[in-house]
Backbone as CSV, one residue per row, in Angstrom:
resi,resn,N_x,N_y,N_z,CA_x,CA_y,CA_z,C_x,C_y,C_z
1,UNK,16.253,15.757,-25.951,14.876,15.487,-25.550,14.778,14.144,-24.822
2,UNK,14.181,14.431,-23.701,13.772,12.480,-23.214,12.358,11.987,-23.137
3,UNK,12.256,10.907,-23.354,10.684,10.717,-23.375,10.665,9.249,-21.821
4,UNK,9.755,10.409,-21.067,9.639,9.305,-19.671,8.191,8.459,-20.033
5,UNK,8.104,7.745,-19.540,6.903,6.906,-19.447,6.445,6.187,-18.260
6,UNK,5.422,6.563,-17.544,4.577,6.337,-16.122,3.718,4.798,-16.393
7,UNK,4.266,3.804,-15.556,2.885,2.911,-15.919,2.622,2.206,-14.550
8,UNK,1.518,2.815,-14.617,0.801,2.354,-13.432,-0.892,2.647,-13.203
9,UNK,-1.251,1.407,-12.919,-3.063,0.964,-13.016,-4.158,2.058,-12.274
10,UNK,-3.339,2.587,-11.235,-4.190,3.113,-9.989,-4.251,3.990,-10.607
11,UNK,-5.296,5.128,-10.849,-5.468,6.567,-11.258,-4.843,7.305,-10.591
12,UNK,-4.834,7.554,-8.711,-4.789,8.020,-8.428,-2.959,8.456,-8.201
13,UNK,-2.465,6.944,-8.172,-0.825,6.946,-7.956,-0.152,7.522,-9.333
14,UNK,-0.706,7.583,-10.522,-0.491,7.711,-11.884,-0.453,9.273,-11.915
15,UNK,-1.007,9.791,-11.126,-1.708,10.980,-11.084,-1.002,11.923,-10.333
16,UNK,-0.515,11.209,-9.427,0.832,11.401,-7.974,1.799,11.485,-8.809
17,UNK,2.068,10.856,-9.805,3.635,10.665,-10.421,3.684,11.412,-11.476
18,UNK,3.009,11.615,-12.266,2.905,12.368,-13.401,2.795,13.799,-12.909
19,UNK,1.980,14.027,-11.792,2.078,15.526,-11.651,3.659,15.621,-10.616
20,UNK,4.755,14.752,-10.401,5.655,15.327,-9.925,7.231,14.812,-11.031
21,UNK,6.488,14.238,-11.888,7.680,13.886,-12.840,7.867,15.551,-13.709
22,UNK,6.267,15.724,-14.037,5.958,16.873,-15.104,6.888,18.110,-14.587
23,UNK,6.811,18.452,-13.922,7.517,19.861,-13.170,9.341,20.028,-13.625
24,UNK,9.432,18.141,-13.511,11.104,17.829,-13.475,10.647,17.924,-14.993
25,UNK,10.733,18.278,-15.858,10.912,18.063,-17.505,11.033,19.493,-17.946
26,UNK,11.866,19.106,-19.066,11.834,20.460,-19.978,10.725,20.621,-21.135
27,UNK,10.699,21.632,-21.630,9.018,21.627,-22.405,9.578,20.729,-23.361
28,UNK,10.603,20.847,-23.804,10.466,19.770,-25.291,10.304,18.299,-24.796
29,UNK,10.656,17.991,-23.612,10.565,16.433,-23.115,9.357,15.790,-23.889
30,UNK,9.102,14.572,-23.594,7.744,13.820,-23.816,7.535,12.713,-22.233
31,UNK,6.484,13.223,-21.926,5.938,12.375,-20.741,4.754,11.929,-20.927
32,UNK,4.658,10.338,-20.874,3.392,9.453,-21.371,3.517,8.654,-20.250
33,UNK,2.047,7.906,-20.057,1.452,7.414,-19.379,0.820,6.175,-19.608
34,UNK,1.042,4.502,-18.568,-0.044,3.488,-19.236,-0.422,3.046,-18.104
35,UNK,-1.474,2.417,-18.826,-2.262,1.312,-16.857,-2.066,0.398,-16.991
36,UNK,-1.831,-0.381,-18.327,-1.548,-2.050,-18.398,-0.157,-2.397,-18.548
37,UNK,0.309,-3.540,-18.628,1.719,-4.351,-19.353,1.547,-4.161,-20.971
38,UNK,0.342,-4.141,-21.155,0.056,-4.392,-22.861,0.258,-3.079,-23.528
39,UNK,-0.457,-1.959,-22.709,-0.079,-0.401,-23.358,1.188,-0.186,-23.013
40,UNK,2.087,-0.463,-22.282,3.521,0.496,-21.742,4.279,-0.291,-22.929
41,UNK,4.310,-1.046,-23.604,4.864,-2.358,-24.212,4.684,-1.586,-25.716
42,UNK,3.357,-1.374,-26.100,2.914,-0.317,-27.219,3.275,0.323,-27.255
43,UNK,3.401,1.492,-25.827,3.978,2.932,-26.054,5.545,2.705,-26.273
44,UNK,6.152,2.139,-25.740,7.508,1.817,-25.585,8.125,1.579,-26.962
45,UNK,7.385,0.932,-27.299,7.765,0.503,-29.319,7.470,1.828,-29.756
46,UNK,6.652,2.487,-29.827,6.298,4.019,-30.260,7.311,5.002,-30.005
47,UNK,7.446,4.925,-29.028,7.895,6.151,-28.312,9.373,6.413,-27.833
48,UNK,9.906,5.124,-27.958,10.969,4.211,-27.452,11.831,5.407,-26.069
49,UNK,11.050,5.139,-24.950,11.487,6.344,-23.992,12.742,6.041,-23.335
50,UNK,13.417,6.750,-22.617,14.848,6.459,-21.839,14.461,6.431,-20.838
51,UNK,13.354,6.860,-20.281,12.991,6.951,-18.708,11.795,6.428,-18.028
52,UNK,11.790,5.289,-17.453,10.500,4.723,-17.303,10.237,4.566,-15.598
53,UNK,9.023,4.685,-15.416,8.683,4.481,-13.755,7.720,3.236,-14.188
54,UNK,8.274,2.391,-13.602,6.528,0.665,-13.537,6.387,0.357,-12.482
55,UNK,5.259,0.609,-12.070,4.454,-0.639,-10.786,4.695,-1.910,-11.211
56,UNK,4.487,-2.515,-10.037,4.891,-4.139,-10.361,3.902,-5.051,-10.634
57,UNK,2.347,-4.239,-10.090,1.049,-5.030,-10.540,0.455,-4.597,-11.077
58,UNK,0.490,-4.979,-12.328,-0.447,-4.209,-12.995,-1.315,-5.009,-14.531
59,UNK,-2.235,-4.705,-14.744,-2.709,-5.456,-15.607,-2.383,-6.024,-17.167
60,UNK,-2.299,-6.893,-17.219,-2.208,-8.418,-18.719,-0.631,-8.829,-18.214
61,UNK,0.129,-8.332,-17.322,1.264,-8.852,-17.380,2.026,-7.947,-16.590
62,UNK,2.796,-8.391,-15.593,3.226,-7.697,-14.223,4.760,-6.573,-15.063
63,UNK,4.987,-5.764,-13.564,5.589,-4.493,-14.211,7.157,-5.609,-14.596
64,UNK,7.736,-6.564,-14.027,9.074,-6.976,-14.136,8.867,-7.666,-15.907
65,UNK,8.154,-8.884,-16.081,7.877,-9.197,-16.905,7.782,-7.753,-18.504
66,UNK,7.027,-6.552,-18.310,7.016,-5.934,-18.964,8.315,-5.086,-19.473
67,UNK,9.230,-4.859,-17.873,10.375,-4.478,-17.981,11.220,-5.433,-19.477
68,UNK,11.177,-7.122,-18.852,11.831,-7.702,-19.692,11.853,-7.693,-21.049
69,UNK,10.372,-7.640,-21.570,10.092,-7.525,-22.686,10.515,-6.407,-23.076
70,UNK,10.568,-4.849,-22.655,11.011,-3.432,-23.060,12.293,-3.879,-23.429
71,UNK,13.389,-4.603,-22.325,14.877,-4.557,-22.418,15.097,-5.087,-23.729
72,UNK,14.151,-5.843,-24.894,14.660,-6.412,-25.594,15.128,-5.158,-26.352
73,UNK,14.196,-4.326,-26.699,13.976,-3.381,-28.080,14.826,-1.987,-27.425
74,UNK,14.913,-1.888,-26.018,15.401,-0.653,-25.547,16.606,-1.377,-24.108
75,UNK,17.375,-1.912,-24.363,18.538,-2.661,-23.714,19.122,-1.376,-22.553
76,UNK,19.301,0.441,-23.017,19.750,0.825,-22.287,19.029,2.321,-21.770
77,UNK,17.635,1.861,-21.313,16.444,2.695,-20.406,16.770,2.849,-19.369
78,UNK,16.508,3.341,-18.703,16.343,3.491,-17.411,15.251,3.178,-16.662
79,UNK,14.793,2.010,-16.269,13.594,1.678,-15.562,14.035,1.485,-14.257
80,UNK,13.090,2.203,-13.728,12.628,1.763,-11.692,11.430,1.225,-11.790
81,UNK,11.413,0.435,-10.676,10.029,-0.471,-10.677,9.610,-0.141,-8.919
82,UNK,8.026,0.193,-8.923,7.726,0.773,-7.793,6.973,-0.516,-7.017
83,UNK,7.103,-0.645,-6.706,6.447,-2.020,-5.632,5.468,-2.047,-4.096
84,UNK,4.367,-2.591,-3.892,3.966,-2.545,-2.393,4.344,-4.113,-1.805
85,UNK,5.206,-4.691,-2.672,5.655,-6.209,-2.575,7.208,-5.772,-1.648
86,UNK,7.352,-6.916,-0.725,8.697,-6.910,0.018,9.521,-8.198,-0.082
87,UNK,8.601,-8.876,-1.334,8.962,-10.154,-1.618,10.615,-10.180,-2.291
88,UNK,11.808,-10.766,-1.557,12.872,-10.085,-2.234,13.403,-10.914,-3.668
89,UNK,12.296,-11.939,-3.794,12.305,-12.537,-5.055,12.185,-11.713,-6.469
90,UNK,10.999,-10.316,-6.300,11.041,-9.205,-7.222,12.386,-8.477,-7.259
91,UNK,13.044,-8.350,-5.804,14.100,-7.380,-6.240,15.503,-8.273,-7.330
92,UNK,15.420,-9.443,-6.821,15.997,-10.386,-7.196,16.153,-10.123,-8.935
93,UNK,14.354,-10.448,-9.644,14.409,-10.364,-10.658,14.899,-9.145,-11.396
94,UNK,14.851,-8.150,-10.319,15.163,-6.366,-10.620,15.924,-6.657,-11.364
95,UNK,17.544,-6.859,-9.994,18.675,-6.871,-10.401,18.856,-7.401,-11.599
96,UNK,18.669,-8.544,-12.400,18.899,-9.561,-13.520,18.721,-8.577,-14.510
97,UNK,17.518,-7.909,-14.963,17.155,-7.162,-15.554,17.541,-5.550,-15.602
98,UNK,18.370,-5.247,-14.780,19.489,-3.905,-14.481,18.445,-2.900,-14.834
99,UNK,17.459,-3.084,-13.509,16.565,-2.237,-13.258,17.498,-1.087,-12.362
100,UNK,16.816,0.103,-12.481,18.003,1.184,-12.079,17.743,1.690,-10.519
101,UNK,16.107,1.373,-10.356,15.979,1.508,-8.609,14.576,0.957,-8.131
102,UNK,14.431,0.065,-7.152,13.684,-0.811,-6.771,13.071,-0.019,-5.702
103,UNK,11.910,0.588,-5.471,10.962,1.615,-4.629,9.778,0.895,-3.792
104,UNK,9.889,0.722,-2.385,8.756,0.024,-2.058,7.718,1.191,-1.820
105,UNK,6.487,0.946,-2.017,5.496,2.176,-1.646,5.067,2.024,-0.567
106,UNK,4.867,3.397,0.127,4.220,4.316,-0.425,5.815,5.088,-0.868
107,UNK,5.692,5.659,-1.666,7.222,6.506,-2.242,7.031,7.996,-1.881
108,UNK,7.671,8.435,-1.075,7.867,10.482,-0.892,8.013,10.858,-2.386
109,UNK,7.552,11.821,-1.921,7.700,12.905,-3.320,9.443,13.138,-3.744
110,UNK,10.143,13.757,-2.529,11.030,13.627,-2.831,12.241,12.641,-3.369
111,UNK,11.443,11.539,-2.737,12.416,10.210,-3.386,12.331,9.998,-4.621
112,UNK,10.757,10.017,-5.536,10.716,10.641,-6.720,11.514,11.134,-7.209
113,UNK,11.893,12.634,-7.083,12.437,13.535,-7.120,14.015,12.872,-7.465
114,UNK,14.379,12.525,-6.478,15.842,12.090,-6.410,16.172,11.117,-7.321
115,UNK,15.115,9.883,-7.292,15.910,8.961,-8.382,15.179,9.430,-10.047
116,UNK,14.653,10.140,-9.764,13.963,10.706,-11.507,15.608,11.593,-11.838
117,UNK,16.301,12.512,-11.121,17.220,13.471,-11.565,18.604,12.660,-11.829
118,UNK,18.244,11.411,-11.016,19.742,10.397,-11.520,19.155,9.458,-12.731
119,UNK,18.173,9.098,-13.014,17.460,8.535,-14.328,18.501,9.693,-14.859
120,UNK,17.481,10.705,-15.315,17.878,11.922,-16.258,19.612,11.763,-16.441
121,UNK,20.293,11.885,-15.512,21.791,12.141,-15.577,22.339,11.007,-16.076
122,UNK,21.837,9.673,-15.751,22.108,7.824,-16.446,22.418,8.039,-17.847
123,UNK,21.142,8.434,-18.257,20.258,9.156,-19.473,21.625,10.312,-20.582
124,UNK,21.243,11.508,-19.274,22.536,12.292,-20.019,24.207,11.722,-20.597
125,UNK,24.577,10.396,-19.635,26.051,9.979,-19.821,25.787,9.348,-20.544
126,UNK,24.762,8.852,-21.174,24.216,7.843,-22.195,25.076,7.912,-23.162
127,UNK,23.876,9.174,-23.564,24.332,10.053,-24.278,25.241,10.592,-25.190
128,UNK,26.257,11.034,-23.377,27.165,11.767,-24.389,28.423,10.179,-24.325
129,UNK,27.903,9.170,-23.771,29.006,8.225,-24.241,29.464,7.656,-25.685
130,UNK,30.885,7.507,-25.747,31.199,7.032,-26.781,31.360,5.144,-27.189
131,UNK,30.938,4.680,-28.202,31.293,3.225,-28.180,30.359,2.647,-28.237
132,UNK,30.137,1.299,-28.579,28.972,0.675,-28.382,29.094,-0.011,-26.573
133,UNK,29.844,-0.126,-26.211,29.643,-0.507,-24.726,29.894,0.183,-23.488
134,UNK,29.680,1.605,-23.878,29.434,3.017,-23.325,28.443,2.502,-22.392
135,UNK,27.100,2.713,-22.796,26.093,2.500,-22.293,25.694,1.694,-21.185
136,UNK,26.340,0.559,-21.155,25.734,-0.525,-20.340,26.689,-0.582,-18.893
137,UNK,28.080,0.148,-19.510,29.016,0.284,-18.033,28.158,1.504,-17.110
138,UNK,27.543,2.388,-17.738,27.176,3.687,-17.275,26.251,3.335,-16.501
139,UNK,25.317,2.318,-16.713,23.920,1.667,-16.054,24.827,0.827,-15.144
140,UNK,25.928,0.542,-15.277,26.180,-0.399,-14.296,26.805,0.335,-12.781
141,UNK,27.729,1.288,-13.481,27.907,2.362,-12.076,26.839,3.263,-11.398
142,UNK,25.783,3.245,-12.357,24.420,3.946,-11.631,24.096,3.302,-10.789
143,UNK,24.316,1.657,-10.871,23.203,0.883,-10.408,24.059,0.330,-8.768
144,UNK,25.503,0.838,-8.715,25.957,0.809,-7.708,25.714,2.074,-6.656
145,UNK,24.902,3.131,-7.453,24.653,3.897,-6.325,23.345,3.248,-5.484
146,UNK,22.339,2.416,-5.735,21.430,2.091,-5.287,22.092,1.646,-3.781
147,UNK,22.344,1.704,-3.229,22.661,1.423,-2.251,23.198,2.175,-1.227
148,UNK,22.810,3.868,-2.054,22.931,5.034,-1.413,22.734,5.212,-0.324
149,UNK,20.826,4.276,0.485,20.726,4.062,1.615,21.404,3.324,2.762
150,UNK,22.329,2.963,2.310,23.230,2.161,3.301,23.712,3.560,4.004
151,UNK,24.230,4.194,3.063,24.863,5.593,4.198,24.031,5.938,5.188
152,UNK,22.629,6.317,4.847,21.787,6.743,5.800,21.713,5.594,6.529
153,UNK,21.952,4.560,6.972,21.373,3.450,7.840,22.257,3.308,8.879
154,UNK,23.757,3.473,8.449,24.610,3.740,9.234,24.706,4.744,10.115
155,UNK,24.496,5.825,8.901,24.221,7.599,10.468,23.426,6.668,11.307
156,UNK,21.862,6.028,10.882,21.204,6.241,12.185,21.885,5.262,12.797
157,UNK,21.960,3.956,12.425,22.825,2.951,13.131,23.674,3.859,14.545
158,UNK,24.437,4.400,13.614,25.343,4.823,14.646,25.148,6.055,15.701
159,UNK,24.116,6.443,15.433,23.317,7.230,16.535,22.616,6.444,17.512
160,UNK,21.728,5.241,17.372,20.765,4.202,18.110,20.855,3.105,18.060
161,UNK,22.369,2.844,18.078,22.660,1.509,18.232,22.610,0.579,19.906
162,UNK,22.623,1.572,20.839,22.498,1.327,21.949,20.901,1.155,22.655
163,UNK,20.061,1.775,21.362,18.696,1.268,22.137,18.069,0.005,20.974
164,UNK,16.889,-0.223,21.757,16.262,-1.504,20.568,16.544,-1.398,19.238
165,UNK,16.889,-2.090,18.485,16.931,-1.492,17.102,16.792,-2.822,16.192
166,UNK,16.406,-3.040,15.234,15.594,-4.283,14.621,16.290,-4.275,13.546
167,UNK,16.554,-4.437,12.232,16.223,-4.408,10.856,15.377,-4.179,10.303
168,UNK,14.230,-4.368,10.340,12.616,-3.925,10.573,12.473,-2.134,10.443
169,UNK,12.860,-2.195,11.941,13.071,-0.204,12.248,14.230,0.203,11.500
170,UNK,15.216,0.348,10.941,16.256,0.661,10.478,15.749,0.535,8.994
171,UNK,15.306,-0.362,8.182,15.087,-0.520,6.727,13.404,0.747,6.863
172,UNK,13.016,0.426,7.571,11.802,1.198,7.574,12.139,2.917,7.236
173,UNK,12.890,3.050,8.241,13.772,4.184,8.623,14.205,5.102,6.737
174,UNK,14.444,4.325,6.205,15.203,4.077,4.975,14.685,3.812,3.648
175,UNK,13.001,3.425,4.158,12.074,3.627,3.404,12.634,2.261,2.141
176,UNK,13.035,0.934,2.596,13.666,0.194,1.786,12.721,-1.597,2.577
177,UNK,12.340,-2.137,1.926,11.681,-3.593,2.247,12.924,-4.326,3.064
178,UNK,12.227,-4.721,4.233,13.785,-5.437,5.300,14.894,-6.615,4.471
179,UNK,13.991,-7.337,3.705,14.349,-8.514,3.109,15.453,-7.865,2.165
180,UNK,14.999,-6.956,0.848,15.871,-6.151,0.475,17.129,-5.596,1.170
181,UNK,16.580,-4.849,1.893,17.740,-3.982,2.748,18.270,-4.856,3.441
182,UNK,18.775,-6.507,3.973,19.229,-7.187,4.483,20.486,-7.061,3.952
183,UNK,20.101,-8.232,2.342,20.608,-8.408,1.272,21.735,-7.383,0.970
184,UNK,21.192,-6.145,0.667,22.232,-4.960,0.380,23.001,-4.677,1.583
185,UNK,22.844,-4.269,3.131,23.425,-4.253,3.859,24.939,-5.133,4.004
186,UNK,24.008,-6.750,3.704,25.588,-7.181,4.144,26.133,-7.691,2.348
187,UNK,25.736,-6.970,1.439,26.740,-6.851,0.208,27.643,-6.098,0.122
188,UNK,27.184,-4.573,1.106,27.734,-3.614,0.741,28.988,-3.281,2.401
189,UNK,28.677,-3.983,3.332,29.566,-3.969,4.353,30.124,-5.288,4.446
190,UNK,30.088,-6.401,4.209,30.694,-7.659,3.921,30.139,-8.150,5.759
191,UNK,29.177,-7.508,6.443,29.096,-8.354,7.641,27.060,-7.871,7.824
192,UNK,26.786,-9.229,8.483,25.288,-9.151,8.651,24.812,-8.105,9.172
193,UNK,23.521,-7.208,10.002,22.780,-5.936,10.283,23.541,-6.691,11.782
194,UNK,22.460,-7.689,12.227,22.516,-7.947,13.238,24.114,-8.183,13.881
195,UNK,25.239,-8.961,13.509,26.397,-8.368,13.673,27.295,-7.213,13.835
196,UNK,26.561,-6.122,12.985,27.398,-5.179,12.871,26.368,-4.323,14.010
197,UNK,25.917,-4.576,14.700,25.453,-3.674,15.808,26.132,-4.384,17.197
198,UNK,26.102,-5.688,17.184,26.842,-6.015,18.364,28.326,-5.726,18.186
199,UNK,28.782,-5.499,16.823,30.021,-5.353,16.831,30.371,-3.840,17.404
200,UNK,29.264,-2.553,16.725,29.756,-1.371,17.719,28.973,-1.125,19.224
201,UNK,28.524,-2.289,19.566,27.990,-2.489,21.142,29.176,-2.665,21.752
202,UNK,30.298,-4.070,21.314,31.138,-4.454,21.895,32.718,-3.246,21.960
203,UNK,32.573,-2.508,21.068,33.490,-1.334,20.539,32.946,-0.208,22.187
204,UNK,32.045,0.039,21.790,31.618,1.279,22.569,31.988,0.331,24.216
205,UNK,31.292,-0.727,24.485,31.771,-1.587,25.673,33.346,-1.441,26.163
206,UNK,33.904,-1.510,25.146,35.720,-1.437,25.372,36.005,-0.066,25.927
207,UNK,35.306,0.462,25.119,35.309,2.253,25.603,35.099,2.604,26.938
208,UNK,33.677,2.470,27.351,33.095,2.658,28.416,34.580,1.766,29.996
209,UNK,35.101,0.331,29.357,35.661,-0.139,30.222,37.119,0.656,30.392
210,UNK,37.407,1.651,29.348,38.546,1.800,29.602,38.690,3.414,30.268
211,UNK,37.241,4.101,30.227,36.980,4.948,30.907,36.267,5.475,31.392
212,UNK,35.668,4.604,31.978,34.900,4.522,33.694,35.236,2.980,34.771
213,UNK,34.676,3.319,35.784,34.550,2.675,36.823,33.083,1.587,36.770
214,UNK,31.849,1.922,35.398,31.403,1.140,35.806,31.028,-0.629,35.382
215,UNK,30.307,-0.771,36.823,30.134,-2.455,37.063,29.964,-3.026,35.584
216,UNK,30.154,-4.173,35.104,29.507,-5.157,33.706,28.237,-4.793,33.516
217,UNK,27.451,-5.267,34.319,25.901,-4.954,34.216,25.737,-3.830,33.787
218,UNK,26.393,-2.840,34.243,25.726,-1.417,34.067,25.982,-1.112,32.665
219,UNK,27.353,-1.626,32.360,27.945,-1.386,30.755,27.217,-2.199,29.986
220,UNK,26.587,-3.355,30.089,25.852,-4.218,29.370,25.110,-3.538,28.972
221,UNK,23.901,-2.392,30.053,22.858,-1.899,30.007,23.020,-0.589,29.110
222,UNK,24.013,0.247,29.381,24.739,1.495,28.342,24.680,0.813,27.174
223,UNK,24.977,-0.034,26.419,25.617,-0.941,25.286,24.300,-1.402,24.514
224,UNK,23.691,-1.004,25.072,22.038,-1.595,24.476,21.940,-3.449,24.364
225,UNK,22.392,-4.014,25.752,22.137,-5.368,25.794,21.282,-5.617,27.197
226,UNK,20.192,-6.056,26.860,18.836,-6.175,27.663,19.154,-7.124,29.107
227,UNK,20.725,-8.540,28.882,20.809,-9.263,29.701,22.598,-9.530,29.810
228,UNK,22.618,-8.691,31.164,24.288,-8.917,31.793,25.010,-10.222,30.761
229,UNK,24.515,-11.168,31.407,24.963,-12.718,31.353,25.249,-12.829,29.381
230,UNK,24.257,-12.198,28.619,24.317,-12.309,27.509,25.380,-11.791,26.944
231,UNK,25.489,-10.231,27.644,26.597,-9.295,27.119,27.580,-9.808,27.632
232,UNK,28.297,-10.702,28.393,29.327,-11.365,29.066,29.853,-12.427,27.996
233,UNK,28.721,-13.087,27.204,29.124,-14.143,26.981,29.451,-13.810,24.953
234,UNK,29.109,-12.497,24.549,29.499,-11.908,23.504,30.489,-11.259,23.728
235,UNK,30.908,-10.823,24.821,31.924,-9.990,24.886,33.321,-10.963,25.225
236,UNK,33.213,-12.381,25.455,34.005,-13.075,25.741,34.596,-13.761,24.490
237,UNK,32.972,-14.057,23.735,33.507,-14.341,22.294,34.267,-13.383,21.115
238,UNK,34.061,-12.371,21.611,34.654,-11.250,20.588,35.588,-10.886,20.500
239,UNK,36.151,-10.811,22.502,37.688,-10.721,22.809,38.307,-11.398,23.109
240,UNK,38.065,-12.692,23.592,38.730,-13.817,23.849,38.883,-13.386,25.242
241,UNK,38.272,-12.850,25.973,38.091,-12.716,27.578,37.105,-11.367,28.267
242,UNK,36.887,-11.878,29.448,36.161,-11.065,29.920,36.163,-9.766,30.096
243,UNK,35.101,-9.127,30.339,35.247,-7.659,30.607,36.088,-7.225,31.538
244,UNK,35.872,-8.263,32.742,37.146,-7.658,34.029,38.434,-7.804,33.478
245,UNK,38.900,-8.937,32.738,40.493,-8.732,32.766,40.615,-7.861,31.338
246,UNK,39.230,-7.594,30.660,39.951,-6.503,29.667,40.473,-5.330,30.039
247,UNK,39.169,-4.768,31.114,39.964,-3.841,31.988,40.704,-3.898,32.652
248,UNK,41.538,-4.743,33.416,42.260,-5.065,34.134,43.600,-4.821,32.856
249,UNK,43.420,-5.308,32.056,44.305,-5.527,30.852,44.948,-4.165,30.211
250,UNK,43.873,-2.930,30.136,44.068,-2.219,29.601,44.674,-1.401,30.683
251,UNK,44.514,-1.426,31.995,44.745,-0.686,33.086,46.370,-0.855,33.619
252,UNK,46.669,-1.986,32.696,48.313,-2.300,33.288,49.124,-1.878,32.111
253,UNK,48.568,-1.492,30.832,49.174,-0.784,29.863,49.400,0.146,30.398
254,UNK,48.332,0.716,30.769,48.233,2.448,30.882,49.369,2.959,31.778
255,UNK,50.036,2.130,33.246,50.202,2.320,34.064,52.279,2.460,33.739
């Protein structure tokens, strides 16, 4: 049996979540509901649930703070905390507190969906783990999937890397706060957003020089770089020389 618990102030978002948590449960489950820090805190001692969804504002005492206080009495829950904050100081506190997934709103149904069925499964290895320090490794490899969206950022990355592309549009894309999704980006690839796009600008650039005829400028412009002179002077730093004698370079291999 698991007992989830919804806390969140707005009727109407409470209302959103509960009618798409309910569907995911089995009849014996228990699914409860609070609007304050002070009731989820009550129910939680009551009820002591494995599966919790918290907003982050919410009344006598914010959703992280409430988290903390839960972790004392229930150390291995599963809480996500839903947020309209992009402040990455909250996600910050997430992490400390081995919150299991950090949601900026507005949240899809299906994203719901998705991190409620990996709660549940956290939940299930809980479970069936053995040991007293079962538990807390299991939350800890869950908590490395959070960063699931990096995969998707890359597909698109690597589809539209040649036109405008921001961090901004890409975290958006991904449905993840930029500040956040910075952070994780370059944890999880060991190099910055903004780097790792000039890096497959300058890749695809090598390409283009080693098979075609055309001018710098034009390859600058293919490469998604707005100014010749700019793409000249990255592409010099990257290879340690210019575009002409790269081609020139590669053209006396070939030969």
């Amino acid at each position: 049996m698991n007992v989830v618990l919804i806390v969140e102030d707005e009727m109407l978002e409470r209302e959103f979540l509960t009618m798409i948590v309910r569907d995911e449960l089995q009849p014996e489950d228990i699914l409860l509901t609070a609007d304050s820090g002070n009731e989820a805190v009550k129910l939680a001692k009551q009820y002591r649930p494995n599966v919790i969804f918290m907003d982050l504002m919410i009344p006598d005492m914010d959703g992280l703070s409430v988290a903390q206080e839960i972790r004392k009495f229930l150390p291995h829950s599963c809480i996500s905390i839903l947020s309209a904050y992009s402040d990455f100081s909250y996600a910050q506190k997430a992490i400390s507190l081995r919150v299991f997934e950090y949601l900026l709103k507005p949240v899809k149904p299906i994203t719901v969906l998705e991190i409620l069925g990996k709660m549940l499964k956290a939940v299930s290895d809980i479970k069936q783990g053995a040991g007293r320090d079962k538990p807390e490794v299991v939350i800890k490899e869950t908590y490395n999937e959070h960063s699931h969206f990096i995969e998707e950022a890359i597909k698109y990355i690597g589809t539209y890397f040649r036109e405008k592309l921001t961090l901004e549009m890409v975290a958006a894309k991904v449905f993840v706060n930029p500040k956040y999704f910075s952070h994780v980006f370059k944890k999880e690839m060991g190099i910055a957003f903004t780097e790792y796009i000039i890096q497959l600008r300058i890749q695809y650039a090598c390409r283009l020089l080693e098979t075609t005829n055309y001018q710098a400028y034009r390859i600058s412009i293919e490469c998604g770089f707005s100014d010749p002179s700019y793409f000249n002077r990255v592409f010099c730093a990257k290879m340690n020389m210019t575009p002409q004698n790269y081609r020139k370079n590669i053209h006396a291999l070939n030969q």
